[in-house]
N, CA and C atoms as an extended XYZ file, in Angstrom:
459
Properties=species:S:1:pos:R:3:atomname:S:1:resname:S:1:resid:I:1 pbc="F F F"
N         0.856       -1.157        0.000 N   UNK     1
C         0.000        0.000        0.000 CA  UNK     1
C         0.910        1.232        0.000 C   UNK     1
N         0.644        2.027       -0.560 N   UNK     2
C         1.421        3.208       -0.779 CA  UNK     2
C         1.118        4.495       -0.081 C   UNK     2
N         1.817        5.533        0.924 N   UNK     3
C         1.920        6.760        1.636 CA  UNK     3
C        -0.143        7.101        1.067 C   UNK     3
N        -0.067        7.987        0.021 N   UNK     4
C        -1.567        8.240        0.057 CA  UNK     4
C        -2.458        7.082        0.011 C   UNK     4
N        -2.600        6.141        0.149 N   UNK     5
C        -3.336        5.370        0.127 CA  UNK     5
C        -4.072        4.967        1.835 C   UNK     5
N        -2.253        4.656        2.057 N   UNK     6
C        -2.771        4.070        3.473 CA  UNK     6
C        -3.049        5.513        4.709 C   UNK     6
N        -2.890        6.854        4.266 N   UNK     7
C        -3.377        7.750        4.417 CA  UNK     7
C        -4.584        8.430        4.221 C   UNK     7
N        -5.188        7.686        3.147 N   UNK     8
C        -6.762        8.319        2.940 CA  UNK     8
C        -7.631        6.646        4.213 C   UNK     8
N        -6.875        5.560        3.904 N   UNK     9
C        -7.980        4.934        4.771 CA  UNK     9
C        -7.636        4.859        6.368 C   UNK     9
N        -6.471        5.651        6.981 N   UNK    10
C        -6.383        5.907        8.205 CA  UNK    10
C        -7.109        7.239        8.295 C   UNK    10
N        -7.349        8.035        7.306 N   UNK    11
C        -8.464        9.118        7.599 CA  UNK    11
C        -9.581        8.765        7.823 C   UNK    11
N        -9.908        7.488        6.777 N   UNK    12
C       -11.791        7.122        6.774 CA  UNK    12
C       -12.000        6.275        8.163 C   UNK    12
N       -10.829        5.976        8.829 N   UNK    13
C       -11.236        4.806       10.145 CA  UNK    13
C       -11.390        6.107       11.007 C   UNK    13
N       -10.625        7.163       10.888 N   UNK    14
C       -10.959        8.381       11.865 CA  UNK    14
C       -12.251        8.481       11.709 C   UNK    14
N       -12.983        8.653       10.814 N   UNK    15
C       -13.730        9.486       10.533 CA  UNK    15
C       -14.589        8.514       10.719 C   UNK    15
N       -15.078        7.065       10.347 N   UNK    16
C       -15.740        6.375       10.712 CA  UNK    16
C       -15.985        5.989       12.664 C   UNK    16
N       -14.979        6.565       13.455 N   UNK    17
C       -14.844        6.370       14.810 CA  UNK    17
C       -15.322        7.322       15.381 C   UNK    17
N       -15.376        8.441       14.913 N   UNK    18
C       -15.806        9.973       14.960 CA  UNK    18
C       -17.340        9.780       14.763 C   UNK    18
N       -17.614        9.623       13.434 N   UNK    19
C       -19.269        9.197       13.498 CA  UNK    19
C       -20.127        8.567       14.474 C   UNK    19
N       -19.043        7.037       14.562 N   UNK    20
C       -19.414        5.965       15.859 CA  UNK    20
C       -19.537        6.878       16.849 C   UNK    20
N       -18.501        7.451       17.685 N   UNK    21
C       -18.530        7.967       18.329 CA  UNK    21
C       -20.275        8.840       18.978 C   UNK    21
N       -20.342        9.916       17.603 N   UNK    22
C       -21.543       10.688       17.697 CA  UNK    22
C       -22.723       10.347       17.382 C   UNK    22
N       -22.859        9.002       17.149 N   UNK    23
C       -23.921        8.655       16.752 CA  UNK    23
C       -24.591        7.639       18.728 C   UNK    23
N       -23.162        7.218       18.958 N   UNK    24
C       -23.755        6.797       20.372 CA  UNK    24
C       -23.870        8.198       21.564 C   UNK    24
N       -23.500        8.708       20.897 N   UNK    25
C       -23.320        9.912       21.997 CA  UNK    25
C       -24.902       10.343       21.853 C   UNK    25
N       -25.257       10.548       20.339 N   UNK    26
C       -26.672       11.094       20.111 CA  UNK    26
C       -27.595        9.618       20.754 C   UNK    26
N       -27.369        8.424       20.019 N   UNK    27
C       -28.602        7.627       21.314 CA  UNK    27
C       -28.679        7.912       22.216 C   UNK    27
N       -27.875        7.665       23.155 N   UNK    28
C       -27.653        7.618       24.746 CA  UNK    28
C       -28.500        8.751       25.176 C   UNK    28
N       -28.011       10.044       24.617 N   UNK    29
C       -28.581       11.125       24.829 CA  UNK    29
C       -30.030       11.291       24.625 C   UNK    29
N       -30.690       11.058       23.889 N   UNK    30
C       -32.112       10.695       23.434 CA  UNK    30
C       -32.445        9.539       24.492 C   UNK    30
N       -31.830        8.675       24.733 N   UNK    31
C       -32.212        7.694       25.671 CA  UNK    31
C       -32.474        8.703       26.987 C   UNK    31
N       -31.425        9.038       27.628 N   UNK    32
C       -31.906        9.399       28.576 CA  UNK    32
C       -32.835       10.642       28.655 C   UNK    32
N       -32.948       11.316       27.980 N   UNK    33
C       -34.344       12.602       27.590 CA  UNK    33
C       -35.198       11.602       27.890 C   UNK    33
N       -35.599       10.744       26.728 N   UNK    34
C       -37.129        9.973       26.915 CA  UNK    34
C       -37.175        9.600       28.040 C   UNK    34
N       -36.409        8.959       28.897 N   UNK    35
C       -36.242        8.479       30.510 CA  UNK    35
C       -36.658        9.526       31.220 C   UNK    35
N       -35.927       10.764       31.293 N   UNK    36
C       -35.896       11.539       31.977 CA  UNK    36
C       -37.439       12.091       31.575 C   UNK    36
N       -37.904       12.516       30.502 N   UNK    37
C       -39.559       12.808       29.982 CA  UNK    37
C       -40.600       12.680       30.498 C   UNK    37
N       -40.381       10.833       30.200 N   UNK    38
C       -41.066        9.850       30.866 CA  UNK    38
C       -41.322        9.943       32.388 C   UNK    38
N       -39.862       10.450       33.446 N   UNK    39
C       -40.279       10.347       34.464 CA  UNK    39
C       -40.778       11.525       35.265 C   UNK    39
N       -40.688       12.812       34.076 N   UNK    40
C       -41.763       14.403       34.572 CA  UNK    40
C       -43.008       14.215       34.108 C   UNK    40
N       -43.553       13.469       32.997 N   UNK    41
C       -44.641       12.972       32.611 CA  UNK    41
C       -45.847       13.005       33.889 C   UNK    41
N       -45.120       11.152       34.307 N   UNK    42
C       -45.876       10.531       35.522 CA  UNK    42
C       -45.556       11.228       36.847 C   UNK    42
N       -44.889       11.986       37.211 N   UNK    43
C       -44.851       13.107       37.947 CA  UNK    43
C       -45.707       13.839       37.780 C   UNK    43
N       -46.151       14.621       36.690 N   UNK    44
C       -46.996       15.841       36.784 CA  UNK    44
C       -47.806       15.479       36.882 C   UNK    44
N       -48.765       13.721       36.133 N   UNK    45
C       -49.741       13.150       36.068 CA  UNK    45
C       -50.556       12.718       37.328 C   UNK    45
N       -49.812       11.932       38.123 N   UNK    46
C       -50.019       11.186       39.449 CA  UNK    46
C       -49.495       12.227       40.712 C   UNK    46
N       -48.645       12.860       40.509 N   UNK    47
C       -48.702       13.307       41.955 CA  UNK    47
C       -48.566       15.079       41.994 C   UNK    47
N       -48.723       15.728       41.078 N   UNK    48
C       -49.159       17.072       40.952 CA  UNK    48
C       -50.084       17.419       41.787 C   UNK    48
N       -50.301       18.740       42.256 N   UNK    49
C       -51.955       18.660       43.099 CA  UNK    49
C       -52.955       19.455       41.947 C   UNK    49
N       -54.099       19.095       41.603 N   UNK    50
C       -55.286       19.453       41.115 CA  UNK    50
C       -54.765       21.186       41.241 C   UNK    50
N       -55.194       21.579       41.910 N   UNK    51
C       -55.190       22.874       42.902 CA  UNK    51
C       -54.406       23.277       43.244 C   UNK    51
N       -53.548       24.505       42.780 N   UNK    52
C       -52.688       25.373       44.096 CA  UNK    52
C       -53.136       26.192       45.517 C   UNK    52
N       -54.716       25.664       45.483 N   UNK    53
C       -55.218       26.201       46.680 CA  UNK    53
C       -55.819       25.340       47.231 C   UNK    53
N       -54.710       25.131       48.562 N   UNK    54
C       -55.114       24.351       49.722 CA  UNK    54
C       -56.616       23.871       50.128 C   UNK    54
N       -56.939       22.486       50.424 N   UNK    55
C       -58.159       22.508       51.030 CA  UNK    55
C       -59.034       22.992       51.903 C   UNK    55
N       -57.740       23.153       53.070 N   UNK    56
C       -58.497       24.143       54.316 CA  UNK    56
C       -58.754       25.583       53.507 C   UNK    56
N       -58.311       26.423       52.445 N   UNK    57
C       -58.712       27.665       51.907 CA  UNK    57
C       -59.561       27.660       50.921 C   UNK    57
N       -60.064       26.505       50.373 N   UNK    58
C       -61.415       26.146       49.893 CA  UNK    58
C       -62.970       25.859       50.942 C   UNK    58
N       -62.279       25.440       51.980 N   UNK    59
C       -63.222       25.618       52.959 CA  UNK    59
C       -63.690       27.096       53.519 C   UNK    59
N       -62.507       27.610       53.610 N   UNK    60
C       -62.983       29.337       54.232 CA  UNK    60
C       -63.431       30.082       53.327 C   UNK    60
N       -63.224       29.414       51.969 N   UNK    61
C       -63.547       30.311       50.779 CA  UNK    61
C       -65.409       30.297       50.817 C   UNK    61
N       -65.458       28.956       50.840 N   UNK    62
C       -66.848       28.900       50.849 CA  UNK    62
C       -67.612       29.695       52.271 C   UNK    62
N       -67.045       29.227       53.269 N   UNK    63
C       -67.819       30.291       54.305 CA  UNK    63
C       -67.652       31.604       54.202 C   UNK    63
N       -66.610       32.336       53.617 N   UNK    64
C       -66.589       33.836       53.411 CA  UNK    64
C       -67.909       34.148       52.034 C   UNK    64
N       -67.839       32.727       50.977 N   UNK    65
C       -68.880       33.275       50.137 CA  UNK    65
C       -70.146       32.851       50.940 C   UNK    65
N       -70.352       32.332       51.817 N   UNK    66
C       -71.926       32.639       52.418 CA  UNK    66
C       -72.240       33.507       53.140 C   UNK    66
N       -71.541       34.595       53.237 N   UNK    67
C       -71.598       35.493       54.495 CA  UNK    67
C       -71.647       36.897       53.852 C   UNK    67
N       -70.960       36.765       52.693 N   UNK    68
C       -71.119       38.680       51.809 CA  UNK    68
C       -71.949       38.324       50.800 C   UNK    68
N       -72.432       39.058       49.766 N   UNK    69
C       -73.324       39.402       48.725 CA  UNK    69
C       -72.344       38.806       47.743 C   UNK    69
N       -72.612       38.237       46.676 N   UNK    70
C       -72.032       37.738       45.449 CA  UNK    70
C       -71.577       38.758       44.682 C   UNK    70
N       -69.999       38.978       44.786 N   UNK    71
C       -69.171       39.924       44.087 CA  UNK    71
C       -68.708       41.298       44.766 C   UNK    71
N       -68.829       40.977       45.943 N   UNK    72
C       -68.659       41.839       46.863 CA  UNK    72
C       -66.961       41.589       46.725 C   UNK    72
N       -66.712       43.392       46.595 N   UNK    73
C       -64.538       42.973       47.068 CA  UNK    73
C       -64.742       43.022       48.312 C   UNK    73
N       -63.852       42.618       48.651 N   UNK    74
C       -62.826       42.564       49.727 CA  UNK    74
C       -61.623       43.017       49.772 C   UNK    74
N       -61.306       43.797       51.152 N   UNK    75
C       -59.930       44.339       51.741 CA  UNK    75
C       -59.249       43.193       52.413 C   UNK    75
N       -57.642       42.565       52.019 N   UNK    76
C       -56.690       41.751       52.357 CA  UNK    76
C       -55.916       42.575       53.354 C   UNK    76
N       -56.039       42.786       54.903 N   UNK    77
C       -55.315       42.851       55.618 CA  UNK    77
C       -54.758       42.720       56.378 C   UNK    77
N       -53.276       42.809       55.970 N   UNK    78
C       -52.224       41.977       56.771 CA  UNK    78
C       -50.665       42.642       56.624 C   UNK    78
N       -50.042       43.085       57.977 N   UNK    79
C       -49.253       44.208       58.505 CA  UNK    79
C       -47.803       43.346       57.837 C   UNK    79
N       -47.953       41.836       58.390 N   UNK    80
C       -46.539       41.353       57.231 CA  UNK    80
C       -46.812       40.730       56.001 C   UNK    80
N       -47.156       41.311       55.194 N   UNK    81
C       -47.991       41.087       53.799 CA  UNK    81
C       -47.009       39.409       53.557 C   UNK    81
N       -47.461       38.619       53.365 N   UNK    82
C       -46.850       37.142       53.012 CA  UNK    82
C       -47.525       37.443       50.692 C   UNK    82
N       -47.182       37.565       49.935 N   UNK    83
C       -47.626       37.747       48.932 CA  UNK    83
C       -47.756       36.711       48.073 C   UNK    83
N       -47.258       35.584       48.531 N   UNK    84
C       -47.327       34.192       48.343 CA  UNK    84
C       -48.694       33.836       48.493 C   UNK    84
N       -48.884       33.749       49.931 N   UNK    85
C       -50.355       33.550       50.521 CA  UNK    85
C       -51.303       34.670       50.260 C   UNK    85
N       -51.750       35.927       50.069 N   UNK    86
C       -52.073       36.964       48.964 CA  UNK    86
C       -52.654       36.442       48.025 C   UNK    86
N       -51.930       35.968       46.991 N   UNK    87
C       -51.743       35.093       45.690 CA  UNK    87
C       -52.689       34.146       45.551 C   UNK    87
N       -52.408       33.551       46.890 N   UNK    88
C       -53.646       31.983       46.776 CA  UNK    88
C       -54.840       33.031       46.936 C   UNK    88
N       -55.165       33.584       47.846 N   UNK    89
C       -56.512       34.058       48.178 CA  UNK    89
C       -56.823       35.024       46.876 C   UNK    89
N       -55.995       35.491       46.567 N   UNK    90
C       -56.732       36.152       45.498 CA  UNK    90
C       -56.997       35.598       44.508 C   UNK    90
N       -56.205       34.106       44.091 N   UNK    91
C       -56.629       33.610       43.090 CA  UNK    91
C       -57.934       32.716       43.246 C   UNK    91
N       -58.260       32.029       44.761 N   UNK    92
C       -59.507       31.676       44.812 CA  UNK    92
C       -60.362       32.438       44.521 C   UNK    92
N       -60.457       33.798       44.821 N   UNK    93
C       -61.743       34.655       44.793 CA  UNK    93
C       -62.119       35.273       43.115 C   UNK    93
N       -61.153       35.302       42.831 N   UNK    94
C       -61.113       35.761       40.886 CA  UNK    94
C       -61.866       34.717       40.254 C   UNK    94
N       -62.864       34.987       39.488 N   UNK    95
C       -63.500       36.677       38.698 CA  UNK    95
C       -64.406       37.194       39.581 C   UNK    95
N       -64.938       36.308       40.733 N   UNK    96
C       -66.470       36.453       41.223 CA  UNK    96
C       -65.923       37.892       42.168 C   UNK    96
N       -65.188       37.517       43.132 N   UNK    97
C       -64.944       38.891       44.106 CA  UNK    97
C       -63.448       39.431       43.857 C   UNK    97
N       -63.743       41.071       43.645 N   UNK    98
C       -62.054       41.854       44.050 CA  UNK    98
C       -61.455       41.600       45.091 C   UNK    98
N       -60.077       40.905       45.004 N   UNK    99
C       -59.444       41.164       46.601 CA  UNK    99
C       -58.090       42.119       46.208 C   UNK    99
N       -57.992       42.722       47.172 N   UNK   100
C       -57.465       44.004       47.345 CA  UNK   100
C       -56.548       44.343       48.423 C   UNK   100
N       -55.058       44.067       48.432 N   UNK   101
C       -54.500       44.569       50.014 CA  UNK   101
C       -54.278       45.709       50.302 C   UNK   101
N       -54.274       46.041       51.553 N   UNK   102
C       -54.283       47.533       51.996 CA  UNK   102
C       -53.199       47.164       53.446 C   UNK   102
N       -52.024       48.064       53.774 N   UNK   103
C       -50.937       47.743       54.660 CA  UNK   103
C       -51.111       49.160       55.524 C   UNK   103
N       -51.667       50.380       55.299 N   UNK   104
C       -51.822       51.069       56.366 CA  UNK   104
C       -53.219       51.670       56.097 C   UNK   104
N       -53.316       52.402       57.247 N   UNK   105
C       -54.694       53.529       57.401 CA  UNK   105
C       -54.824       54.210       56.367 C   UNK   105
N       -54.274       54.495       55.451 N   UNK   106
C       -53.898       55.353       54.370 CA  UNK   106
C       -54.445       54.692       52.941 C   UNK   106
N       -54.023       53.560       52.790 N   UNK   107
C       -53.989       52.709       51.735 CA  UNK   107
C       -55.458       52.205       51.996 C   UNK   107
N       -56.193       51.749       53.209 N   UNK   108
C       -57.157       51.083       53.611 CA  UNK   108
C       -57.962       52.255       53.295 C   UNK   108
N       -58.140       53.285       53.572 N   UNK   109
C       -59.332       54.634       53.681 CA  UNK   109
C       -59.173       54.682       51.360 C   UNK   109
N       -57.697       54.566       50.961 N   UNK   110
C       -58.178       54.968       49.721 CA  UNK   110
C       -58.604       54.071       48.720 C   UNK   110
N       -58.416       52.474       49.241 N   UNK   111
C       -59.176       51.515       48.417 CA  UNK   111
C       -60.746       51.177       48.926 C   UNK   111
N       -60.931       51.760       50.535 N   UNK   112
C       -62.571       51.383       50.750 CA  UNK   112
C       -63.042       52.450       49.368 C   UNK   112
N       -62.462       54.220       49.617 N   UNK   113
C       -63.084       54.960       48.264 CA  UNK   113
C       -63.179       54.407       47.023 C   UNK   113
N       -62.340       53.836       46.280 N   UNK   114
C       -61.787       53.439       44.995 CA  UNK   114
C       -62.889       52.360       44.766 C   UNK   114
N       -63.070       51.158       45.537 N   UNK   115
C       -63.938       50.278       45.563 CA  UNK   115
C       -64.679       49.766       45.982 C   UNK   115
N       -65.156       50.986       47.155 N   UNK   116
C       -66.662       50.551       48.044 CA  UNK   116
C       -66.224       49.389       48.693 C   UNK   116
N       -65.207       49.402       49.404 N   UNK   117
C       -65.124       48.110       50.065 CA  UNK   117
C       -65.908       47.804       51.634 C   UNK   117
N       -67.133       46.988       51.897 N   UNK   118
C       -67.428       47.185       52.761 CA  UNK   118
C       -66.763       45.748       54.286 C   UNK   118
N       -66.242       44.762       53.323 N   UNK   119
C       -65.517       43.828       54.027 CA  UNK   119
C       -64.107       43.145       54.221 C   UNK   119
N       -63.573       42.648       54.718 N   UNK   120
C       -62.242       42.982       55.234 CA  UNK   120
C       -61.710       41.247       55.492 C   UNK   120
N       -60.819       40.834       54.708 N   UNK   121
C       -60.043       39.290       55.274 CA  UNK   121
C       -58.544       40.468       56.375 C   UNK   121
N       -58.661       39.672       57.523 N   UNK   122
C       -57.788       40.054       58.488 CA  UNK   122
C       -56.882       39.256       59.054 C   UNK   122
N       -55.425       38.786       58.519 N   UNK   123
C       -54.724       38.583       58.834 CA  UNK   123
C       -54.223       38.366       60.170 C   UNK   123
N       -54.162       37.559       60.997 N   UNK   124
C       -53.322       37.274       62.533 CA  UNK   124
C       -54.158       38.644       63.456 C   UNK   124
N       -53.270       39.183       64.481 N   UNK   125
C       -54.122       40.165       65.120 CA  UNK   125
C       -54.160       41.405       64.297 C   UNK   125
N       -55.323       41.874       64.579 N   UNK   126
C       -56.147       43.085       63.566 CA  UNK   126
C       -55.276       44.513       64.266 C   UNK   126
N       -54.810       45.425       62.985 N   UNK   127
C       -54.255       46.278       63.389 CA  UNK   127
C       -55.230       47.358       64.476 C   UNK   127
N       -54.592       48.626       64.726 N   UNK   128
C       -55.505       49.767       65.501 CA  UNK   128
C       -56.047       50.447       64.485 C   UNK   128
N       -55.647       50.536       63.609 N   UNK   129
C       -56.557       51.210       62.186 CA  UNK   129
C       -57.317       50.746       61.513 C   UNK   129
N       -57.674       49.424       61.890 N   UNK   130
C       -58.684       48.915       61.099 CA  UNK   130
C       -60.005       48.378       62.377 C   UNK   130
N       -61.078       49.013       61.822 N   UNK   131
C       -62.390       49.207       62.548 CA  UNK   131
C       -63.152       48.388       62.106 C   UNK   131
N       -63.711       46.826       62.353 N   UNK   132
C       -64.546       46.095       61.906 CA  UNK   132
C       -65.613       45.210       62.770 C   UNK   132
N       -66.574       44.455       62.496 N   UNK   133
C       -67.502       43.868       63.309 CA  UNK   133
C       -67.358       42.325       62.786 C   UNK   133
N       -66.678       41.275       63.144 N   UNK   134
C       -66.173       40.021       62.686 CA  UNK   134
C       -67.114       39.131       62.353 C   UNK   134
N       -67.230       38.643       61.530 N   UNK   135
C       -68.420       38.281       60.801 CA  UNK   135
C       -67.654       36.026       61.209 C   UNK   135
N       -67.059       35.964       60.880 N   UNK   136
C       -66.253       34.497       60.571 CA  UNK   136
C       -64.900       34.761       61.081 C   UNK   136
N       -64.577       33.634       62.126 N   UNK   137
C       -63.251       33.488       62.642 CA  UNK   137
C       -63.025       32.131       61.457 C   UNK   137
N       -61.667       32.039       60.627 N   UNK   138
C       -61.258       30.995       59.288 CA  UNK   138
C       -60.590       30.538       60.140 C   UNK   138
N       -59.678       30.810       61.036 N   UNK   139
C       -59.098       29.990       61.211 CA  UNK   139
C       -57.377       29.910       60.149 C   UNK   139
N       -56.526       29.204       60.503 N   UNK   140
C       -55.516       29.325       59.380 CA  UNK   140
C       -55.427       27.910       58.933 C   UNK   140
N       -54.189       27.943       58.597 N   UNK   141
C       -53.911       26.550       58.064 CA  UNK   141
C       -52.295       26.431       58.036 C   UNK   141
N       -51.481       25.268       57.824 N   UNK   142
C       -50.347       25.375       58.196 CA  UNK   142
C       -49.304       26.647       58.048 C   UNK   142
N       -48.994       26.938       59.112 N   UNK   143
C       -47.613       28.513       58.264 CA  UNK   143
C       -48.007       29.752       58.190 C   UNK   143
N       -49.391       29.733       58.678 N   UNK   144
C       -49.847       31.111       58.399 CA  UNK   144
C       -50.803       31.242       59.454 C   UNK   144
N       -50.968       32.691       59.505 N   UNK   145
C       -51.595       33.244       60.796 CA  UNK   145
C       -53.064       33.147       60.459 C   UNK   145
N       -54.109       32.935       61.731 N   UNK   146
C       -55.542       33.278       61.281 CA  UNK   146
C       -56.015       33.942       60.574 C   UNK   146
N       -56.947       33.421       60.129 N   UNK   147
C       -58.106       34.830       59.186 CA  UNK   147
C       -59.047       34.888       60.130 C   UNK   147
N       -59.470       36.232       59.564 N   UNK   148
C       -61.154       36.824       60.280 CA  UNK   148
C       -61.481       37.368       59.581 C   UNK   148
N       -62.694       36.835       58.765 N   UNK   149
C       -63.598       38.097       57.885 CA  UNK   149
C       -64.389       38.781       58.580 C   UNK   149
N       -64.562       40.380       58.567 N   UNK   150
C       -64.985       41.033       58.804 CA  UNK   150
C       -65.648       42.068       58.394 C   UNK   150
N       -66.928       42.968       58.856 N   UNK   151
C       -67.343       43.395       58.115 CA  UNK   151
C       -67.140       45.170       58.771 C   UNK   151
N       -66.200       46.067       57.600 N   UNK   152
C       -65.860       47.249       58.210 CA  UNK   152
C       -66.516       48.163       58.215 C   UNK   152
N       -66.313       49.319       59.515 N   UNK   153
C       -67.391       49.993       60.181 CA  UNK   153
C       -67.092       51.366       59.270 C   UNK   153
């Protein structure tokens, strides 16, 4: 065999090892995606929750809706605003009722104007600026302080 000869087929074994190479590199890789797929699949399927809102806040949801007028907002107040927990409650109450937080006397006097707010979710103990007649003690649920709906004076 002669210099170019045995030079073009020590190129093609490169190049054939190179392929090999990327061609298991690409299975494997596809292997484990579908594995890995497969196992966010039956994850999201079987053990996801339905709901990002807790059961015990489906329960208070319903007793706060038997107690105000249908579509009535509500004032969210609470002095260490958690906006996480915010979030859930406001997303239970959307489209039917506005919920609305208010963090001082200030904010509370200009959203009752803005939106006729005549009732109040109250966070742990009720500040000195907020004036209400307690309609439902909720109760909390893990991590978080009581509610009290109330109805403001």
């Amino acid at each position: 065999m002669t210099g170019a000869a045995c030079y073009n087929r020590e190129v093609r074994l490169r190049s054939a090892a190179a392929y090999a190479s990327l061609a298991l590199f690409v299975v494997t890789s596809v292997g484990f995606f579908a594995r890995k797929a497969a196992n966010e699949v039956r994850t999201v399927t079987l053990w996801a929750p339905r709901s990002v809102v807790p059961p015990d806040v489906r329960k208070q949801i319903a007793v706060i809706r038997s107690k105000i007028p249908c579509g009535a907002p509500l004032v969210y107040v609470d002095p260490k605003i958690d906006q996480w927990v915010f979030g859930v409650w406001k997303r239970t109450f959307h489209p039917v009722n506005n919920l609305v937080s208010a963090v001082g006397e200030a904010e509370l006097a200009a959203v009752r104007r803005q939106y006729g707010m005549k009732y109040a979710l109250i966070v742990g103990d009720a500040p000195d600026w907020v004036r209400f007649e307690p309609l439902a003690a909720l109760g909390g649920y893990p991590g978080t302080a009581p509610v009290v709906l109330g109805a403001l004076e």
